[in-house]
N, C-alpha and C positions, 0 to 999 in steps of 0.2 A: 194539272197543278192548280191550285185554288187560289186567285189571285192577291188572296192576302198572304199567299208564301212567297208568291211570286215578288212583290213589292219589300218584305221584309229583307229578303234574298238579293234585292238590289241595292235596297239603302240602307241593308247593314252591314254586307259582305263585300260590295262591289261586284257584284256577278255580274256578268258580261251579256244583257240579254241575249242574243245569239246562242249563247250556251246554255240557256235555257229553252231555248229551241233543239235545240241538239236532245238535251237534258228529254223533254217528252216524245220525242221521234226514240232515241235508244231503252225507251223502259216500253214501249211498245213492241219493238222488236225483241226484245227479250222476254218479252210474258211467259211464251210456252218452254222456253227453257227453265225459266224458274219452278214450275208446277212438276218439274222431273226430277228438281234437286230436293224437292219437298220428302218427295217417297220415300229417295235413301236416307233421307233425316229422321223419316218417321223409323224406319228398318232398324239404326244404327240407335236410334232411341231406346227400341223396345233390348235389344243386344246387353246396352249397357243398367238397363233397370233390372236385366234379368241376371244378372252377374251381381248386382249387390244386391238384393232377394235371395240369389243360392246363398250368398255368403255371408246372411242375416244381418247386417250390418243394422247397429241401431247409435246412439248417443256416446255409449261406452267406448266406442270408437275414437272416439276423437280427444284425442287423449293430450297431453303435452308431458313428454319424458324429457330429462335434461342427461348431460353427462357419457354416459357410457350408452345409453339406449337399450339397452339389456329388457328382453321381455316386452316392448311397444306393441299390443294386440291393433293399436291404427293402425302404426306401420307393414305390418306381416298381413293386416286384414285387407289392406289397400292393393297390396302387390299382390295376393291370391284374384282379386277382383280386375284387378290389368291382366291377370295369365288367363282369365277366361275370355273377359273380351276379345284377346288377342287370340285365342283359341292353342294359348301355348303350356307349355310345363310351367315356366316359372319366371317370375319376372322382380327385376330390380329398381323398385322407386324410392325416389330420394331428392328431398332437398337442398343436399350436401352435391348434387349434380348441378353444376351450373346452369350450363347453356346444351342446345344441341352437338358442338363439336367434342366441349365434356364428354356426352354420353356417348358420343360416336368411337371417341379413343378409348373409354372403356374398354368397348365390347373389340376394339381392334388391339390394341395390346396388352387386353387379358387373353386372349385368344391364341395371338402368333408369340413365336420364339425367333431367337439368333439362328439365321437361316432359312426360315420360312420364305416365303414370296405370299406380297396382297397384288391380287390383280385386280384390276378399278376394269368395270369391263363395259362402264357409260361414259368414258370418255374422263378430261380432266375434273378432280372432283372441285368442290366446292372452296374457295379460296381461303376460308378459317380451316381447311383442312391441309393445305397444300404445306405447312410447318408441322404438323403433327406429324406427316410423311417422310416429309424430311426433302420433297422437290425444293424448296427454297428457304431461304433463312439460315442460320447459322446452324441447326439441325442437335441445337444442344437438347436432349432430352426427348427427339424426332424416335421414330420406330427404325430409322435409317440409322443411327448413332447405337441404337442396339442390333446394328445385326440383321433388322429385317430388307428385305428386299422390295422392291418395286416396280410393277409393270402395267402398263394401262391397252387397252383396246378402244379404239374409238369408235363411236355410233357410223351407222351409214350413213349416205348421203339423204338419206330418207328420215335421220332420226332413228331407226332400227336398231338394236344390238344385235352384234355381227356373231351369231352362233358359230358359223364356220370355224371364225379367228378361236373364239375362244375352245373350243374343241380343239385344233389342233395346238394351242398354246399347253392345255392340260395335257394333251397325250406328248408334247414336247416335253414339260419342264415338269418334274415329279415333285420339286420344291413350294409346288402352289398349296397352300396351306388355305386361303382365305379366297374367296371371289366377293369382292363390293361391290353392289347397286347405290347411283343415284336417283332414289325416284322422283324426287323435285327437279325443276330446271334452273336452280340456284344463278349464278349470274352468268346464264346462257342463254342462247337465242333456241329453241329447242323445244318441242311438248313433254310435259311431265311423263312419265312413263307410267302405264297404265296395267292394274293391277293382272293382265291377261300378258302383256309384255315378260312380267316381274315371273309371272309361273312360265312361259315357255324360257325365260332364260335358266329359271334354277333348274326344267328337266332336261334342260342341254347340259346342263354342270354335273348334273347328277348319273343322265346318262354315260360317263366318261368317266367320274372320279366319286363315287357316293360320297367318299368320307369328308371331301371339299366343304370346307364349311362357307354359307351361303349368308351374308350379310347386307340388309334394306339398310339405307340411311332414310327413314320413315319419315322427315320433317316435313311440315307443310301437307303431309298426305292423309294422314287419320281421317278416318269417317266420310271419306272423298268415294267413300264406292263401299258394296256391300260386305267385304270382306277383306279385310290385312295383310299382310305380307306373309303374316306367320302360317295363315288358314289357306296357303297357294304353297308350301313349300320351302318359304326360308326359313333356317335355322335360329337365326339372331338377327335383332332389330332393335334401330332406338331413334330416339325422338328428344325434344323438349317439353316442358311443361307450360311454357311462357309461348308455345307457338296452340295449334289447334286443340290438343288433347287437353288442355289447361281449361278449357273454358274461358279463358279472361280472367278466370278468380286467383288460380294456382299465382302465388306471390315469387315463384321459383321453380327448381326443381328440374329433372327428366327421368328415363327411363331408357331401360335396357328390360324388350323380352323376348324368350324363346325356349331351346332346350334347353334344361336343367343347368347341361353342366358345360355350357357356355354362359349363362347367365350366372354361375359359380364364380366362374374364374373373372368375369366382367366384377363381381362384388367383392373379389381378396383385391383386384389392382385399386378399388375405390377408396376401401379401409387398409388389411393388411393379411395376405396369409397365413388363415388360421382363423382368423375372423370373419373376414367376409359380412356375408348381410344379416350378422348375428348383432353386430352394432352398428351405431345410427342414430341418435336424436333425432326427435321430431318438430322440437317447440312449438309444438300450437299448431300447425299448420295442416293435419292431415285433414281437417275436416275442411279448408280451402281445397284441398287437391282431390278430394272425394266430391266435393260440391262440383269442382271445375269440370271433373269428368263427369258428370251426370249431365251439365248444361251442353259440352261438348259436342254434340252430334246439332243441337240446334245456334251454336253461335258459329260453328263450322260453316254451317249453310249458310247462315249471313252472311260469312267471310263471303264466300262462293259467290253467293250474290252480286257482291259487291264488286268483284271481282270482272265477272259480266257483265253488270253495268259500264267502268270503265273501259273495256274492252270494245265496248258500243261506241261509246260518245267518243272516246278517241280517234276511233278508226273514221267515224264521221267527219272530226274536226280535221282529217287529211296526214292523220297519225300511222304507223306501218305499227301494227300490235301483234304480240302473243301471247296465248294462244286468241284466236278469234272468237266471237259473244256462241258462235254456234258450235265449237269444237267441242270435242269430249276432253275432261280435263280430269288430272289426276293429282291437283295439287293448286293452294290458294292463291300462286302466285301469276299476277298477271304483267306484261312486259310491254314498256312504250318507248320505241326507237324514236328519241328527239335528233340526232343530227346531228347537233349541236349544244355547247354545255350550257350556253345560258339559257335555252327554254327547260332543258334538266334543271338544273337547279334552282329557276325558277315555279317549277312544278312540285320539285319537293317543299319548298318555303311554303306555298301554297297549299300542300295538306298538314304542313305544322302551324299556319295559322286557322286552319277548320279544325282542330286539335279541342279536347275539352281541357286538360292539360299542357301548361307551359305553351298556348297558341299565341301567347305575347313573344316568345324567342325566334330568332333568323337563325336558321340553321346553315351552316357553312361545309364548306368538304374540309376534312382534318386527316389527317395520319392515327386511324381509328387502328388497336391493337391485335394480329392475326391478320392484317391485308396488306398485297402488295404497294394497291393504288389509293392515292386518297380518296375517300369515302363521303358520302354526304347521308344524312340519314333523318328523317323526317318522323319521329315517335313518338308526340304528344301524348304517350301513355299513363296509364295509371301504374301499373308496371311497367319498370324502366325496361326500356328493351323487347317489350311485350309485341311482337309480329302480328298474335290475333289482334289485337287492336290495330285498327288504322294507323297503316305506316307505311312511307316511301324510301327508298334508299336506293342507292346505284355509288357504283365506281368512279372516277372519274376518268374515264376513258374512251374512246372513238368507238363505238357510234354512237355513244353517249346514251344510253337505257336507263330507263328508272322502272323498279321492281317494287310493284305496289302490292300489297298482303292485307289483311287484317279487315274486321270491321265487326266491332261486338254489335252492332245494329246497321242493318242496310241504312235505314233512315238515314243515319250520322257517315258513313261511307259515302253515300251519295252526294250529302250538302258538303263534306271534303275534297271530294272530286270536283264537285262544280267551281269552287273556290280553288283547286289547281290548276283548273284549266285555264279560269279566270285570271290567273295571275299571271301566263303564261299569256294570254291574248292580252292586257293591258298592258304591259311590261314592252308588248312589241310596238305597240301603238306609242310608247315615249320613249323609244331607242332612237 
């Protein structure tokens, strides 16, 4: 580190010399893991230039339609260019999609009927999903209020998904209409599941029930590895646009892709039967979400980066982390068991002050909308809510974890990190 960083880092952030010691011990130990995330960046580079090249994309593209959306050559040009990448039929992007759990209830109750069973077969999902389900909450508008059913399988004690269970749960219950994957490790202690995972579990599904439809919750995973969810054997997959597939540009937005005519029926529950993905406004945006995806493959890697690096200096500074700086990872998020809530949330204040955005605010744990537990969430974004950007968040609960994602630039990930750690060892020093 050049000691005019060094200095400005001290007396302008308060960084904790110490953790500036830590800070060049863990970028040392991570060099040769970065040079490997380099390749699949280069790989998932060339993927996605060669999908808007087939799909001639030029200026005319970027269109701004208002009202009905009827006719958007963006909008129809963008979603052709997600179904190749993805290496699928056909895919659903949209603005008018919120967030990831948006896209996720799509593709889940465009899909299932009164009757059906979703079996979750990585364990409990994601807790902005656990009300769409209908496991908690008053269940108004839940998949459980229509009808559908619910049964989960949990990972082994290895982290594994348990083919056996689910094999015999198919050839038990003829009602399984749907199998969901989590391939993030959303707020669990657990490795992401890795694209070789995600294919031996759908040919276990497949080998028992073909017609089973096979559903990723893709968050956090795009461009984490050479190939998708779709190009190993799932049917339907969806994401956000404000998490890795955005680039940091996309202002909104997610997707849903796969086969045709899951990805049909994902776009009548969006609009309305009969419509489907024939309407749709774009205002302005498509050329944000066509730029996002192009940068995509390389702010992914940074995220990654970024990601490792913490995963480093944590576990140095005496931290219990997942996944570790040397593991295979299938997903930007990296996990720090603090113990206790005050170095939690003192670690997230700490990267909303290295924030370029809103780094003036104290971020507090609130009763945030779709959680059971109060929430604390560290976003200093340019986009609200934006995960690839540098951001911390956790639940507030025993053993008290904070889930760090994001980083449009290592650079700025890193001088974030320094300054949560820092605030985390000051903070102890005037307890």
């Amino acid at each position: 580190m050049l000691e005019l960083t060094r200095d400005y880092l001290i007396n302008n952030y308060n960084i904790n010399s110490n953790v500036l010691e830590l800070a060049e011990k863990a970028k040392d130990d991570v060099s040769i893991t970065f040079s490997n995330i380099d390749l699949v960046k280069e790989f998932n580079q060339l993927k996605v230039l060669k999908a808007m090249q087939d799909e001639r994309i030029s200026d005319s593209h970027f269109t701004n339609t208002t009202g009905y959306g009827y006719g958007d050559v963006g909008r129809d040009a963008l979603e052709r260019v997600y179904a190749r990448v993805f290496g699928a039929e056909d895919a659903l992007v949209r603005p008018q999609i919120v967030s990831g759990t948006h896209a996720i209830t799509l593709a889940l109750a465009g899909n299932l009927r009164p009757g059906d069973t979703l079996l979750a077969i990585t364990g409990r999902p994601y807790d902005t999903l656990l009300q769409v389900i209908g496991i908690e909450g008053d269940n108004v508008g839940s998949l459980k209020e229509f009808g559908i059913k619910y049964k989960q399988i949990d990972l082994t004690q290895d982290y594994k998904i348990d083919t056996k269970k689910i094999k015999e749960e198919l050839l038990n219950d003829s009602s399984i209409k749907l199998v969901a994957i989590q391939r993030s490790t959303g707020y669990g202690w657990r490795p992401s599941l890795s694209i070789e995972d995600i294919e031996s579990a759908i040919k276990a599904v497949k080998e028992i029930r073909e017609n089973v439809i096979c559903f990723v919750d893709n968050c956090y995973g795009e461009f984490l590895d050479i190939k998708e969810p779709t190009e190993v054997g799932a049917d339907i997959v969806a994401g956000s646009l404000i998490k890795n597939i955005g680039g940091g540009i996309a202002p909104t937005g997610g997707y849903v892709v796969g086969k045709r005519e899951y990805v049909e029926q994902a776009g009548y529950r969006l609009t309305a039967p009969g419509l489907g993905k024939e309407c749709g406004s774009t205002l302005g945006v498509i050329r944000l979400m066509m730029q996002g995806l192009f940068l995509a493959p390389h702010i992914t890697a940074e995220a990654l980066k970024s990601a490792i690096f913490c995963s480093r200096i944590m576990e140095l500074s005496g931290y219990e982390v997942s996944p570790k700086f040397y593991e295979k990872r299938s997903d930007i998020i990296q996990a720090i068991k603090f113990n206790n809530e005050r170095d939690l949330i003192n670690f997230c204040k700490g990267i909303q002050k290295g924030s370029p955005v809103d780094s003036f605010v104290e971020c507090e744990p609130w009763d945030m909308p779709g959680y059971t537990d109060q929430v604390i969430m560290a976003a200093g974004a340019f986009v609200q809510g934006s995960s690839i950007e540098l951001s911390a968040d956790a639940p507030i609960r025993p053993p008290y974890i904070a889930y760090l994602q994001g980083g449009l630039t290592f650079e700025h990930a890193k001088i974030g990190i320094l300054i949560g750690l820092s605030n985390v060892i000051n903070n102890k020093k005037g307890a």
